[in-house]
N, C-alpha and C positions, 0 to 999 in steps of 0.2 A: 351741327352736332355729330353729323357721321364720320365725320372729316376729325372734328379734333377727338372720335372715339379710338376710330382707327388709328391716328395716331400714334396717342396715347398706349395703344396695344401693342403696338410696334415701340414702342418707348420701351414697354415694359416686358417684352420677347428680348428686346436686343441688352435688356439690364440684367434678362436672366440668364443667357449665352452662358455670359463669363464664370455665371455661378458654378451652371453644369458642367461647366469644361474643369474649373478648379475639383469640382469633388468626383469627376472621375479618374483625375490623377493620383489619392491616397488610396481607388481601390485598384488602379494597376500596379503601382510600389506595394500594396500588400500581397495582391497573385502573385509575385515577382518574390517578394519573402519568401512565403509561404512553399514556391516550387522550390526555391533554392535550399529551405528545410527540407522539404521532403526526399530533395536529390540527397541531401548529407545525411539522411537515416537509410534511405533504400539501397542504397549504390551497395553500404557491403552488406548489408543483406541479401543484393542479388549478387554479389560476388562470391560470398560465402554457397550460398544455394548453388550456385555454378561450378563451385567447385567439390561439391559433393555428388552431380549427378554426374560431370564428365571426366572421364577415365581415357588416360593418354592412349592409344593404341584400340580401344575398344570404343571410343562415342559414349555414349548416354546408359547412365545405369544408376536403379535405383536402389541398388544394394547398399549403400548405409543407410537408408529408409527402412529397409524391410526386415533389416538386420536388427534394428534396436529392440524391437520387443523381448525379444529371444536372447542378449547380450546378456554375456554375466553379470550381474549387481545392478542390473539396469531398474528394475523395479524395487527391488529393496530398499535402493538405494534414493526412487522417486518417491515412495512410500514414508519411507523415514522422515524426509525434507517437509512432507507437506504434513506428518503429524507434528514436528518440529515448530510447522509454521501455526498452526491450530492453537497448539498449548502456548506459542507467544502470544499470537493477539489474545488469548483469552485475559491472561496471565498478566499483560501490560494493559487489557482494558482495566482491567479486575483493581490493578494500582492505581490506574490515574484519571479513572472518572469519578469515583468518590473523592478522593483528594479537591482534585479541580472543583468539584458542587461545592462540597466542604468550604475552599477557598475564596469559592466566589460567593459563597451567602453571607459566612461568618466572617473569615479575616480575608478581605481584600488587602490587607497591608501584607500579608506574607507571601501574596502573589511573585513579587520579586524573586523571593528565595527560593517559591518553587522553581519559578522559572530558570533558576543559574545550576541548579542540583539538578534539571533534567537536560539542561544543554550539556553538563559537563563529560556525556562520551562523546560529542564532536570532540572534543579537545584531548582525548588521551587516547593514543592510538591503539589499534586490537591488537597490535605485537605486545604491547604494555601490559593490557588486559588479560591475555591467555598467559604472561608470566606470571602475574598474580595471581591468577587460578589455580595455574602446576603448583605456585610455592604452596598452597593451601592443601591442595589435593595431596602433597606430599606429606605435610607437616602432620596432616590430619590421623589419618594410620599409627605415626611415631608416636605423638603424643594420646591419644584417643583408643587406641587398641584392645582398652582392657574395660571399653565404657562402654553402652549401648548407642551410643552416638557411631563408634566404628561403621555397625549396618548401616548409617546414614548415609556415607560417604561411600562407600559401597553401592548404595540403590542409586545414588545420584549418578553414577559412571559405567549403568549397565549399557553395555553397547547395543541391545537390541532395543532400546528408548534413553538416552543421555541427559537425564533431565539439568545437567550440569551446561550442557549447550542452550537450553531452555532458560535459564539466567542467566547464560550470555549476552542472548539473543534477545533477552528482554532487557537491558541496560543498553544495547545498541539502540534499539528500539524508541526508545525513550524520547530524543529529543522529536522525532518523527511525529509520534503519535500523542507529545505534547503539544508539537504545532499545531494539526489538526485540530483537537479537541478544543483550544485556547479558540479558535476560529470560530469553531464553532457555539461554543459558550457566548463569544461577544454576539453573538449576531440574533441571540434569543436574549429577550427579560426574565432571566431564572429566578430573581428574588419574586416578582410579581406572580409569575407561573406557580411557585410551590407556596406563596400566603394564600394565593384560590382554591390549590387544592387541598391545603390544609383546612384551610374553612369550610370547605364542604365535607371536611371528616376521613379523609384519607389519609391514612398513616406513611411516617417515611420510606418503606418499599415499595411503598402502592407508587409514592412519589416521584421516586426513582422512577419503577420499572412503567408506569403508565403514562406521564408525563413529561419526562425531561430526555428520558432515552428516546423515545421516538419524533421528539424535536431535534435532535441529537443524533439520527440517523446517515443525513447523510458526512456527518465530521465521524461518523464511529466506521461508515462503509471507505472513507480514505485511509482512514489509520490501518484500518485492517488492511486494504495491499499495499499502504508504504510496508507495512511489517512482512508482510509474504514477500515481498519483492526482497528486500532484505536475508531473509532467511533464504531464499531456496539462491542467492547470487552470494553470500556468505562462505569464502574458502578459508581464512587465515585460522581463524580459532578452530574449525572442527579439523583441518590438516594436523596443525600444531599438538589438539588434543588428542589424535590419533582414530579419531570418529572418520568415516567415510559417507555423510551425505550425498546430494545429489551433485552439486557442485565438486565437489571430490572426486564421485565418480568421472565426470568430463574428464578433468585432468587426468586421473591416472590412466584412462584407456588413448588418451591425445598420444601418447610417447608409441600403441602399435597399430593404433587403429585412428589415421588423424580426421578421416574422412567420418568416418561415424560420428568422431566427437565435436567434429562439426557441426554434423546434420542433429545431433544431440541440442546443441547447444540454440540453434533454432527452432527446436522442437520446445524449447524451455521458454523461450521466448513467446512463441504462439499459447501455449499454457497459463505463461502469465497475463497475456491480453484475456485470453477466455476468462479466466480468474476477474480479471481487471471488469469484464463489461458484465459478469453478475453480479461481484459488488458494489460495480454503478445501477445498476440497474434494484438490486437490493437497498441502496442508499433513496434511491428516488421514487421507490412503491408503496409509499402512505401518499404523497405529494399527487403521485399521480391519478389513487385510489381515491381522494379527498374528492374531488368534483362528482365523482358518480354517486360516492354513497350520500353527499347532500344534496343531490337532485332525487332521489328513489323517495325521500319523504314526503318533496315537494309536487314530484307525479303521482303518488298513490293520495296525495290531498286533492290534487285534482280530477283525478278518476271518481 
């Protein structure tokens, strides 16, 4: 019996060899991935970084760092971009999460159509876009001047808040934060979700704002910085329209100060990761908070 146990053991060692040798090979081809992404994102970021700190004839200086607070339009211009970014996502949640609830309780058959009318700025380019804006902004004044609509058009193109880049930016937006949400709607039962809460006598804001939103947390924390990301890396339409964002700014100072708008542009870059790990971290704090607050009922019944 010890003879055919051992065996047997050794049968079943020498059968599992091959196993472990097979499934250590998909995790050295994914290290191997993996490093080779990360070489193709860091490389010009540290070449970029290298070439803002070293200065031909002098060595190491961190004067485009220390310079940017102090730069002209540097904060105005960082200020504007992320109120910019604020009143989009509010502005394209504000559209397209009642639409989408609306869609998905009532007409699942119109689904389709939302879906092609929110894809449709992939397909028309922002040179196209900011044409039709100017022709309207122009037409607006000629014909409208003698109407109370004129101050409309007017408040919409105050350069100290453009809310005309504000529905730009919210048409770019669109298909981004369609995706998201659409994601995030399949992967909850909304019709089941809001016949419980309605049954238990909660009205449709309660509905909204107590129950579907906060299932809906972490698709509203992606939409939100696909939309930031968008905004604050957005040049064509606020150049075009004569607005100087933050993206704007980079460029105009790149042509006498190239090193700054360098270290600028890194600097945008770290912002948007910080931006990015609060609204992960925003998107995943019911999720995380759910295990403690239904254990505190279950230890105070045991106490």
């Amino acid at each position: 019996m010890a003879a055919l146990t051992s065996t047997s053991t050794a049968a079943s060692l020498d059968d599992a060899a091959p196993v472990r040798r097979t499934r250590r090979r998909p995790r050295v081809w994914r290290g191997a991935v993996l490093g080779l992404a990360g070489l193709y994102f860091l490389l010009p970021l540290v070449s970029s970084f290298v070439f803002t700190v070293h200065v031909p004839g002098q060595g190491v200086s961190f004067e485009a760092y220390t310079g940017i607070v102090g730069a002209e339009g540097f904060t105005d211009s960082l200020l504007l971009s992320l109120g910019l970014a604020a009143a989009t996502i509010a502005l394209t949640l504000l559209l397209a999460v009642p639409a989408l609830v609306a869609v998905r309780l009532g007409s699942p058959g119109l689904r389709p159509v939302i879906e092609v009318m929110c894809m449709l700025p992939l397909v028309v380019p922002p040179i196209a876009l900011v044409t039709g804006i100017t022709t309207v902004l122009r037409w607006g004044p000629e014909k409208l001047s003698h109407t109370p609509l004129y101050q409309t058009f007017l408040a919409v193109q105050d350069e100290s808040f453009p809310l005309v880049l504000v529905f730009a930016y919210t048409v770019l937006a669109l298909p981004f934060v369609y995706r998201s949400l659409d994601a995030g709607l399949r992967a909850i039962d909304v019709p089941t979700l809001v016949e419980a809460a309605r049954n238990c006598g909660a009205s449709w804001p309660q509905v909204v704002v107590r129950v579907i939103l906060p299932n809906l947390r972490a698709a509203l924390a992606g939409a939100a910085f696909l939309t930031l990301a968008l905004v604050l890396g957005e040049f064509t339409i606020a150049a075009l329209l004569g607005y100087e964002p933050f993206a704007v700014w980079i460029v105009t100072i790149s042509g006498a100060q190239a090193r700054m708008s360098v270290a600028v542009s890194i600097l945008s870059l770290l912002i948007t990761w910080v931006l990015l790990l609060v609204l992960s971290r925003a998107g995943t704090g019911t999720s995380s908070a759910s295990p403690a607050s239904s254990a505190s009922p279950a230890s105070s019944k045991e106490s």
